[in-house]
C-alpha positions in Angstrom: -3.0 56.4 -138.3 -2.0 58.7 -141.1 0.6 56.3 -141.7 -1.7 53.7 -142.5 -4.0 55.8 -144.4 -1.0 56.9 -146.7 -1.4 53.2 -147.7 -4.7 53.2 -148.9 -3.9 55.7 -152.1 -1.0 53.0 -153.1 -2.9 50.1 -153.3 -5.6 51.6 -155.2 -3.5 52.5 -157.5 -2.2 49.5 -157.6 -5.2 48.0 -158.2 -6.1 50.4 -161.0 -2.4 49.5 -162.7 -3.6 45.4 -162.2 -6.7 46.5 -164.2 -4.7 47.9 -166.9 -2.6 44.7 -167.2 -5.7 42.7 -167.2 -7.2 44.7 -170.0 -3.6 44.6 -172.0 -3.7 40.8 -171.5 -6.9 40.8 -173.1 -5.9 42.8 -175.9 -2.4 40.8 -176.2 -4.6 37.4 -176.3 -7.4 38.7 -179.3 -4.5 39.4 -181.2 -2.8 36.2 -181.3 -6.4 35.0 -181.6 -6.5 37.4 -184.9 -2.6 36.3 -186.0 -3.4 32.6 -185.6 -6.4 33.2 -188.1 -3.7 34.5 -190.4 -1.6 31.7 -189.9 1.4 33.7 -190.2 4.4 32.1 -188.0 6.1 35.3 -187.3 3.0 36.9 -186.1 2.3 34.3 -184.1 5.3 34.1 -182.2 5.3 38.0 -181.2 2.0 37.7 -180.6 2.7 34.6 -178.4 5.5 36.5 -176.8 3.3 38.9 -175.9 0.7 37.5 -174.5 3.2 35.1 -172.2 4.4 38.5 -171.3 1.1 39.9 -170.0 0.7 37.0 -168.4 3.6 37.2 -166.3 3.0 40.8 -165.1 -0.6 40.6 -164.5 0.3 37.4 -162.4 3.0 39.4 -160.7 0.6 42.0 -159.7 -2.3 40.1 -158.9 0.0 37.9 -156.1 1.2 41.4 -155.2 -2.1 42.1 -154.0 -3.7 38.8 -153.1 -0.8 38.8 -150.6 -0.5 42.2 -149.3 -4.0 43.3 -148.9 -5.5 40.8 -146.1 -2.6 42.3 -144.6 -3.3 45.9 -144.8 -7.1 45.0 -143.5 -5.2 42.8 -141.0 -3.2 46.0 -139.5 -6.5 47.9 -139.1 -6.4 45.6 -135.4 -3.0 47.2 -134.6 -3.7 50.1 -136.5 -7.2 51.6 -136.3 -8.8 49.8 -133.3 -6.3 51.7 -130.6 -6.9 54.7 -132.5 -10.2 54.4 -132.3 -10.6 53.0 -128.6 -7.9 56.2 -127.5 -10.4 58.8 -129.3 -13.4 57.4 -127.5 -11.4 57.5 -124.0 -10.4 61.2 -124.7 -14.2 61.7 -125.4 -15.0 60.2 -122.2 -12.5 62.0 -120.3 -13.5 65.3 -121.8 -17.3 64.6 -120.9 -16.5 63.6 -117.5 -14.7 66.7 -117.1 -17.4 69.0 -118.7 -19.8 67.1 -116.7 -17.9 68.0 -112.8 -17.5 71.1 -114.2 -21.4 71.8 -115.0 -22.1 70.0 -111.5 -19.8 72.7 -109.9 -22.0 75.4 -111.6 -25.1 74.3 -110.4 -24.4 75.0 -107.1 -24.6 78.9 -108.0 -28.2 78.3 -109.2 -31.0 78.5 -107.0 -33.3 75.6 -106.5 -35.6 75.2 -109.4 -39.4 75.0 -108.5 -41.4 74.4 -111.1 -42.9 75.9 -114.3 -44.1 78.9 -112.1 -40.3 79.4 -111.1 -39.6 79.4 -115.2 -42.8 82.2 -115.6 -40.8 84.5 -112.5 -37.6 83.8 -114.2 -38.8 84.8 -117.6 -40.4 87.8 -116.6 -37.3 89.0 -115.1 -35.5 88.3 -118.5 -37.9 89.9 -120.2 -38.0 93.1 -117.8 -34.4 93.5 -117.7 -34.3 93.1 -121.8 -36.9 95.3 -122.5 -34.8 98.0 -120.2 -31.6 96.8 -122.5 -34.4 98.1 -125.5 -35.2 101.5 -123.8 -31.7 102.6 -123.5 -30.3 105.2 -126.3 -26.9 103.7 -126.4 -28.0 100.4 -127.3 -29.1 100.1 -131.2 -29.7 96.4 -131.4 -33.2 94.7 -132.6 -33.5 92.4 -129.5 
């Protein structure tokens, strides 16, 4: 899984290098657009050169990515869904766990009989804390 994630930061910035190329394409194009306005051959040429040249590695990049990114989302099957489907079995295994261990503490609790029970039990609480209160050793606000 951190395998595949490592991917992700290389193909955005692979992305963010085929925007650059698109923008210097641009730029390479207006400036033949400007040197054909000067009608000056050699201008032309370099500026022809050029934007041939941008061309070719913005076209190199793009096909980089058109083909290697359905593939990357295509791994998420092999990649992702097991992870995923392994970290919601371990989930369900710890909860089934947690859960026969609860059902194993419940045997130590009495019988519970209603809100009248909870008043009783309260009251007990509350007697034993307010001895807690009373004693000298003990300075908390409880």
């Amino acid at each position: 899984m951190a395998q595949y994630c490592g991917y992700l930061p290389e193909f955005n910035k692979a992305i963010k290098k085929r925007t650059v190329l698109a923008g210097e394409l641009d730029k390479a194009r207006k400036a033949l657009a400007k040197e054909q306005t000067k009608a000056d051959s050699g201008g032309i040429e370099r500026a022809e050169m050029d934007v041939q040249y941008a061309e070719e590695a913005f076209a190199v990049m793009n096909r980089t990515l058109v083909g290697e990114i359905p593939k990357l989302i295509n791994a998420r099957v092999y990649v992702v869904d097991p992870s995923f489907e392994a970290f919601v079995k371990a989930q369900l295994q710890f909860f089934n766990d947690s859960l026969r261990q609860m059902d194993g503490v419940t045997r130590y609790l009495p019988p519970s009989g209603g809100p009248q029970d909870d008043r009783v039990l309260d009251e007990r609480i509350e007697n034993v804390m307010s001895q807690v209160r009373s004693l000298t050793i003990c300075s908390l606000n409880l």
